[in-house]
C-alpha positions as CSV (number, residue, x, y, z in Angstrom):
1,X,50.3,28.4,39.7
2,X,46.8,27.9,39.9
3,X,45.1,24.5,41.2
4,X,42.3,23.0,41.8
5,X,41.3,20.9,44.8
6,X,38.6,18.6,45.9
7,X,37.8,18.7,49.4
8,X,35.3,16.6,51.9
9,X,34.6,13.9,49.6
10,X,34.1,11.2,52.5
11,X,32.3,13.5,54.6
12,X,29.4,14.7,52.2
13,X,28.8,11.7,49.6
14,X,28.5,13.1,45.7
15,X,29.3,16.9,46.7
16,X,32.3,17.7,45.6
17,X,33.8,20.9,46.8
18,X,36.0,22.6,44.5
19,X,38.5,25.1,45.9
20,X,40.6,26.9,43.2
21,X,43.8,28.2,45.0
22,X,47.5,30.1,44.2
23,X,49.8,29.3,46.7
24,X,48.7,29.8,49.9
25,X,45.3,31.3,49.7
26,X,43.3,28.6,50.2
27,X,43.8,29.1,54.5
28,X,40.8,30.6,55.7
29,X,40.1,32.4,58.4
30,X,37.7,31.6,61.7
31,X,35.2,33.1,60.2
32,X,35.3,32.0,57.0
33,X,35.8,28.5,58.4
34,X,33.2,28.9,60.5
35,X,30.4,30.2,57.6
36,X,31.7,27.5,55.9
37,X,30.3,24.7,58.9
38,X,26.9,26.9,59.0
39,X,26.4,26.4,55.2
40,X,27.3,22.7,55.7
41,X,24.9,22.1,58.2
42,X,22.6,23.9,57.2
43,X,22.9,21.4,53.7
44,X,22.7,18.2,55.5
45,X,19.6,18.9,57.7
46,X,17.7,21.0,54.9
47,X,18.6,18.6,52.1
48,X,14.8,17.2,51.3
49,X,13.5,19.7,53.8
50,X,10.0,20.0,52.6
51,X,9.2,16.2,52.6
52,X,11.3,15.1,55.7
53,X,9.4,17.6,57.8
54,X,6.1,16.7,56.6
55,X,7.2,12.9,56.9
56,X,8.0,13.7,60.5
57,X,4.9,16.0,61.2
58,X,2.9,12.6,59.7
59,X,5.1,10.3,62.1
60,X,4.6,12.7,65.7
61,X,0.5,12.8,64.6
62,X,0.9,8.8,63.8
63,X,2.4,8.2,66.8
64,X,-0.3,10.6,69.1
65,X,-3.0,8.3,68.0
66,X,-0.7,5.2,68.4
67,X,-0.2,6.5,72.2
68,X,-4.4,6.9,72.5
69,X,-5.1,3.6,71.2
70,X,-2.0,1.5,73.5
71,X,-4.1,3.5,76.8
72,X,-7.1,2.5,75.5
73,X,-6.2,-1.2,75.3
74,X,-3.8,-1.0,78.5
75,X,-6.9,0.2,80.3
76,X,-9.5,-2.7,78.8
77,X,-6.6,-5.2,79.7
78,X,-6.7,-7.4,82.8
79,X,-7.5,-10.4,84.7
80,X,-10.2,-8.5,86.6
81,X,-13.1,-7.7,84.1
82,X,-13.6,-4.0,83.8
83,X,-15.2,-1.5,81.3
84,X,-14.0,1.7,80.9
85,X,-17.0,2.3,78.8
86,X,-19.2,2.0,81.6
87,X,-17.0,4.5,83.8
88,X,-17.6,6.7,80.6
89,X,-20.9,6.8,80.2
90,X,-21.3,7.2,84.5
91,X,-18.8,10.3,84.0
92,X,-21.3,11.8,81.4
93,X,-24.3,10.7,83.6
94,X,-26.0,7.8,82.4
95,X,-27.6,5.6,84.7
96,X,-25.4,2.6,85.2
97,X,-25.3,-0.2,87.8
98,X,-23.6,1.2,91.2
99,X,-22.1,-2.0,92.3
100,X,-20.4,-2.8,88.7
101,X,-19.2,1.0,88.5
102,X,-17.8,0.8,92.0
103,X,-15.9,-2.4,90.7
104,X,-14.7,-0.2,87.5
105,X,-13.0,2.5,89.5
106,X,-11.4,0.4,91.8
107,X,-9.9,-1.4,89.2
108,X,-9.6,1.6,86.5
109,X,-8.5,4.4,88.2
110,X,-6.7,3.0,91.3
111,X,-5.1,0.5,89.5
112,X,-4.7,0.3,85.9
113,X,-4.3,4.0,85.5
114,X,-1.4,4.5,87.5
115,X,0.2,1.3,86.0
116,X,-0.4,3.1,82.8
117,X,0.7,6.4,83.9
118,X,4.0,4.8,85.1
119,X,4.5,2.7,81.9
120,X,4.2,5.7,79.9
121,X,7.0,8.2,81.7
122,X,9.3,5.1,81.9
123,X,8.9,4.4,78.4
124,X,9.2,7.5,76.9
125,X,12.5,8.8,79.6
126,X,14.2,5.2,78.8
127,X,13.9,5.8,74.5
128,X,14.8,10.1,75.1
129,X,18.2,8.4,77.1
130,X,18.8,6.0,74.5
131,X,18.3,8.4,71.4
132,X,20.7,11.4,73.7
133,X,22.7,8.6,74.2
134,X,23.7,8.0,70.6
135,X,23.6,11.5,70.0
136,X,25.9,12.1,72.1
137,X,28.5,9.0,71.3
138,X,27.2,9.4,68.0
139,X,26.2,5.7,67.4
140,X,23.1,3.7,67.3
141,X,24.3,0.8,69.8
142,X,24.9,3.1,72.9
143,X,21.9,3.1,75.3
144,X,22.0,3.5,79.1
145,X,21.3,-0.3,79.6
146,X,24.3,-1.4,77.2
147,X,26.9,0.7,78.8
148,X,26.2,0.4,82.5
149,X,24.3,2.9,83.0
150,X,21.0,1.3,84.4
151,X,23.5,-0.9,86.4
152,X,25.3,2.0,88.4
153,X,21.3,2.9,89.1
154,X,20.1,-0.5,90.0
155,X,22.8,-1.0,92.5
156,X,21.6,2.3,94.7
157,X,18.4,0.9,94.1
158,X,19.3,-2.2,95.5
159,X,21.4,-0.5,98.1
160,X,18.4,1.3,99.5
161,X,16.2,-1.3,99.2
162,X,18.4,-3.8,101.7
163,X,19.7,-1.4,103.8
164,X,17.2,1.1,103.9
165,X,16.3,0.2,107.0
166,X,19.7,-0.1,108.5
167,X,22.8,1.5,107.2
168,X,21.3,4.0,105.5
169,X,18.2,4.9,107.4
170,X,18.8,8.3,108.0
171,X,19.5,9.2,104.3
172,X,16.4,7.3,103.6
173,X,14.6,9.0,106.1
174,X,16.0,12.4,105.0
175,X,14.5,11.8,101.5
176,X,11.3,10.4,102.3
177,X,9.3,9.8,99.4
178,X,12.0,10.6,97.1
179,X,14.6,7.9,98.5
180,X,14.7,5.5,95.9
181,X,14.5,7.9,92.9
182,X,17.3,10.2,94.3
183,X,19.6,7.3,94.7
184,X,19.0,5.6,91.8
185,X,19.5,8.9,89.7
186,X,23.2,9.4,91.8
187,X,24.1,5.8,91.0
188,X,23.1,6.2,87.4
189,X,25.0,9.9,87.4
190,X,27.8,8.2,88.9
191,X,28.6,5.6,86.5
192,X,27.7,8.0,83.5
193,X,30.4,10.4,84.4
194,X,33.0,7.3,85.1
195,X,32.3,6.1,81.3
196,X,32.6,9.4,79.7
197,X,35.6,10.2,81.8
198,X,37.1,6.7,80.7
199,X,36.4,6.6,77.1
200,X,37.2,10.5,76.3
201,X,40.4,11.4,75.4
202,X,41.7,14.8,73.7
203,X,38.0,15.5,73.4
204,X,37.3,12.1,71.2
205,X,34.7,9.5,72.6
206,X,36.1,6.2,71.6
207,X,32.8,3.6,71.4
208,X,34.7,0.0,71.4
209,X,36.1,1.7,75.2
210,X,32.6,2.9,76.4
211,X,31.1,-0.4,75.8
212,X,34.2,-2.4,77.3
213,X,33.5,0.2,80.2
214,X,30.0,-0.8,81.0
215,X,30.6,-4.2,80.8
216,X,32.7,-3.8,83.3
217,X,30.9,-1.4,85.3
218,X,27.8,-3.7,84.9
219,X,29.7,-6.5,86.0
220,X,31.1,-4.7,89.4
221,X,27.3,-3.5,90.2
222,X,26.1,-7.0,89.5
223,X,28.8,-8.2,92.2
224,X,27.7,-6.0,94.8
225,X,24.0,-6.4,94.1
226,X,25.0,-10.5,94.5
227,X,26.2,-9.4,97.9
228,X,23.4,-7.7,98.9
229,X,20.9,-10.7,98.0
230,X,23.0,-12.4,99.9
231,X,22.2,-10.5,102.7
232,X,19.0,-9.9,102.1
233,X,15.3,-11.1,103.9
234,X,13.0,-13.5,102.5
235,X,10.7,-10.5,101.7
236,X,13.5,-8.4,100.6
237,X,14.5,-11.3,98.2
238,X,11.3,-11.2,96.4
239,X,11.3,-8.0,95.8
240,X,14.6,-7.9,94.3
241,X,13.8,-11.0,92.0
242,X,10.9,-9.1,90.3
243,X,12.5,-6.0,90.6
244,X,15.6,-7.2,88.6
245,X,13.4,-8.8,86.1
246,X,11.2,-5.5,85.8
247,X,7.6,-4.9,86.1
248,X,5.4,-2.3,86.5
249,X,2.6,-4.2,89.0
250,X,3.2,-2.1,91.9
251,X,2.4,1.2,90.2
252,X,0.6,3.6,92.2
253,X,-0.2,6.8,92.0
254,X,2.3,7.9,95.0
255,X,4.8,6.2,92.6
256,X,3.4,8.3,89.5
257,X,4.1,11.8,91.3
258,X,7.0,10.4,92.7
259,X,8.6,9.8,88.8
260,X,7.0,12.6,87.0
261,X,9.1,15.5,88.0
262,X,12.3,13.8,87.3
263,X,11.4,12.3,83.8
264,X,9.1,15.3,82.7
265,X,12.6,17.2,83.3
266,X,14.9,14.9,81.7
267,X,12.8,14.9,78.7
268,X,12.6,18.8,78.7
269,X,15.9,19.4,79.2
270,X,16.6,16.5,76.1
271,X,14.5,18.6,73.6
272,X,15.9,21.6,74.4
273,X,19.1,20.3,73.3
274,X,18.2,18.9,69.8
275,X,19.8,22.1,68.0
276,X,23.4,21.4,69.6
277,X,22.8,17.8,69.1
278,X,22.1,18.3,65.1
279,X,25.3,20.0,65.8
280,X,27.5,17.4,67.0
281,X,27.1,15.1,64.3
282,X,28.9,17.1,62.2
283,X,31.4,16.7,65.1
284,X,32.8,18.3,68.9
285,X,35.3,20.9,66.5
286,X,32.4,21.7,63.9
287,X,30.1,22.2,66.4
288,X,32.4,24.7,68.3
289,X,32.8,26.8,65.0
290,X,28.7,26.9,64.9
291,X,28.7,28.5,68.3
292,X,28.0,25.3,70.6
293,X,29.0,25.1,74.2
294,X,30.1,21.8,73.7
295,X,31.4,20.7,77.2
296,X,27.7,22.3,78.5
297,X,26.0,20.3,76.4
298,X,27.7,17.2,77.1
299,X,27.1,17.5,81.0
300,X,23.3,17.9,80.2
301,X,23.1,15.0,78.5
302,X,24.9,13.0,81.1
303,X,22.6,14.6,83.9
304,X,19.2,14.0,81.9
305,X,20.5,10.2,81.0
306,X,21.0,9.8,84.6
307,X,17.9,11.4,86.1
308,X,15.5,10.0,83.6
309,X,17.0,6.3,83.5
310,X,17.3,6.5,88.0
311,X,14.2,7.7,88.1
312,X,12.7,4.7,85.5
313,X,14.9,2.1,87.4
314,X,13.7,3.0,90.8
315,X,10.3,2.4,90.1
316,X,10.1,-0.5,87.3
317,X,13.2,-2.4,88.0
318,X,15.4,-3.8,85.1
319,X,13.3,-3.2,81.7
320,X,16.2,-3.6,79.0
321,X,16.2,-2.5,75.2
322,X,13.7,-0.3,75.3
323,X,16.2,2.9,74.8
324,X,18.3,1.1,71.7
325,X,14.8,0.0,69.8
326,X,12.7,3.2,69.7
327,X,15.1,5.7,68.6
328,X,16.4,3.7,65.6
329,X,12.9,2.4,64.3
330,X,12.1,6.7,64.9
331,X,15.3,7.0,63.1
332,X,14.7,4.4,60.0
333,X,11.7,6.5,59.9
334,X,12.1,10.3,59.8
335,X,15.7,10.6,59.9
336,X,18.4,12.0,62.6
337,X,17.1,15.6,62.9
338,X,17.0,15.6,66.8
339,X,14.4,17.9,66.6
340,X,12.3,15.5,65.9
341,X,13.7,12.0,66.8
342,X,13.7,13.3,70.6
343,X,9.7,13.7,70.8
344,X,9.0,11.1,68.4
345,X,11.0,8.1,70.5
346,X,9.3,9.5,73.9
347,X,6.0,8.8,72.2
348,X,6.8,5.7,70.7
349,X,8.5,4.5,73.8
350,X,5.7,5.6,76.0
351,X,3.4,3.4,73.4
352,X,6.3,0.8,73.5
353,X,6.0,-0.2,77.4
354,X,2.6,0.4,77.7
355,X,1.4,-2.0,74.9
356,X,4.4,-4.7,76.3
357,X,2.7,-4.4,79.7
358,X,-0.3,-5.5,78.5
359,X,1.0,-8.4,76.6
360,X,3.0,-9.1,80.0
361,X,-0.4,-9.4,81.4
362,X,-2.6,-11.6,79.4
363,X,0.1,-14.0,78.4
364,X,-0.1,-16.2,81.0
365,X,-3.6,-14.9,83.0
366,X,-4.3,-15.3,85.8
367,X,-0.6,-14.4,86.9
368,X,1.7,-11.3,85.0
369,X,4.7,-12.0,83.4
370,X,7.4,-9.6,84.2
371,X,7.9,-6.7,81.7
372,X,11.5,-6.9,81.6
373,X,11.2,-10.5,79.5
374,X,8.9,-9.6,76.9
375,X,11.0,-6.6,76.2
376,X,14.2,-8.5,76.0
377,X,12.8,-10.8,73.8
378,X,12.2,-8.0,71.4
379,X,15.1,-5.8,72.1
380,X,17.7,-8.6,72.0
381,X,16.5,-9.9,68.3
382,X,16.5,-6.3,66.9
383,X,20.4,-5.4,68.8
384,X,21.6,-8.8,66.6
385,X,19.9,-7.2,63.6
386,X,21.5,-3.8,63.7
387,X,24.7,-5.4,64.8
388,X,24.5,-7.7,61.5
389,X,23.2,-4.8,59.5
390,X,26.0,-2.4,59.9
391,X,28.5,-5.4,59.5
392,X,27.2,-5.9,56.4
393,X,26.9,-2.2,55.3
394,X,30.9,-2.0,56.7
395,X,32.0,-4.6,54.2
396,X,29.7,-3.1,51.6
């Protein structure tokens, strides 16, 4: 007898498909099942095509000139009175006043710069970990900072920072330059793979358990970091206070070339993956039928997390939110296609930090405000409004 069936109503709102079938016939083969995915996929992301990719194309250009103007104002911002005009117009070879102009490029380009610099690679790796993040837990409330991440990074930090020159001189030694960056990066790799170990089973990532996870996690770091303050020298203990608060005043341009080999590759390796990622929100099964090394992508993710977010931690300390903000406001804007969130959030994030650092600064002049506050009191806000927002579209 012939019969008709609807199929994948919940999974694709208002298209119906309709599968006529005599007994058995309706079991496809791989194949078939696996066409079937490609034309599904291929619906969801090209739905709209022509507008969402011009929408996007009109977001990464929006956000290039948002990126020019938040240097151009992080570099006129200050205490000291600068003016990168006047460095401008000595660059093109206008007459200006020596003793100003050596003022300007003391203050321009060996200081402001490289705080810039750094502002903008820990901006833009922070909001690529937080939008790979939810890609890869496939939820807007994951970021690095939320689940432990940044904690399991902090703690090395910390570690290295108090015993440095003790206990683990010779490591620190060994690593020179790199010391803090490479432990940080193993601390944040560390706890990575301990949540996704602890909140995968049979291949499903279960959310409520990754956040219980870091909590925890966080919680254990923040114990052993309260040791090592403990511990700690009067010098040491200053550090750590406006290290764990965040702030980006000891940028220099050692600490620049330090960072941008690590973030520059986490972000590289993030947009390489924005196919496969496209290709898990249809889901880890789905995506195997498209041709997806799953597991292979997964570990990238979790190694690019942890080497951009160590990395950012080493050098700027606790700066919170910033990877759960950006990629949803990118989101709102042009959609989910990775191939175009990923870039978008590293510019907007790079924008992000560097325009917050220069509200850090002038707030209360002639002394900075740490970073890590005036992002927290716009990250924390906007978590209670997505947290509210999808209660409400849940009982909707």
């Amino acid at each position: 007898m012939l019969n008709r069936v609807d199929a994948d109503r919940g999974a694709f709102p208002g298209k119906v498909a309709t599968v006529f079938r005599f007994g058995n016939a309706t079991k496809k083969t791989p194949a078939q099942r696996a066409t079937s995915i490609r034309s599904r996929f291929a619906g969801l992301f090209r739905s709209e095509a022509g507008d969402r990719g011009t929408r996007a194309r009109l977001t990464l250009a929006g956000l290039v000139l948002l990126f020019i103007l938040a240097m151009g104002l992080s570099l006129a911002t200050g205490a000291a009175s600068a003016s990168p005009l006047r460095l401008l117009r000595a660059l093109l070879g206008f007459e200006v006043d020596p003793v100003l102009l050596a003022r300007d490029r003391l203050v321009l380009l060996d200081i402001r710069l490289p705080r810039l610099l750094l502002g903008a690679l820990v901006g833009a790796g922070l909001a690529v970990s937080g939008a790979l993040m939810q890609g890869l837990f496939r939820n807007p409330l994951a970021d690095p900072g939320l689940v432990g991440v940044s904690s399991g990074a902090g703690l090395a930090a910390v570690l290295v920072i108090v015993l440095g020159g003790t206990v683990l001189a010779p490591a620190t030694m060994a690593l020179g330059l790199y010391g803090l960056q490479v432990s940080a990066f193993l601390g944040g790799l560390a706890v990575t793979f301990l949540l996704y170990r602890i909140a995968t089973r049979s291949g499903v990532t279960d959310i409520a358990t990754m956040l219980l996870a870091g909590i925890a996690l966080a919680a254990i770091a923040g114990a052993i970091m309260g040791v090592m303050v403990f511990i700690a020298s009067d010098n040491q203990l200053r550090d750590l206070s406006f290290w764990n608060l965040g702030s980006l005043a000891g940028a220099t341009w050692q600490k620049v070339l330090a960072t941008l080999p690590f973030i520059a590759l986490a972000i590289f390796v993030g947009i390489r993956l924005a196919r496969p990622l496209n290709a898990l929100t249809l889901g880890e099964a789905a995506a195997r039928h498209m041709g997806v090394a799953v597991e292979r992508t997964k570990q990238l993710i979790i190694v690019s997390v942890a080497l951009s977010t160590g990395a950012s931690v080493a050098v700027s300390g606790g700066i919170g939110f910033v990877g759960i903000v950006v990629p949803h406001l990118v989101r709102l804007v042009i959609g989910p296609d990775h191939r175009y969130l990923l870039p978008a959030s590293a510019l907007l994030g790079a924008s992000f930090l560097i325009l917050a650092d220069s509200l850090a600064r002038i707030i209360v002049v002639p002394a900075e405000l740490p970073i890590g506050i005036v992002t927290a009191a716009i990250g924390g806000p906007f978590f209670l409004y997505i947290l509210l927002r999808r209660r409400s579209d849940v009982r909707a």
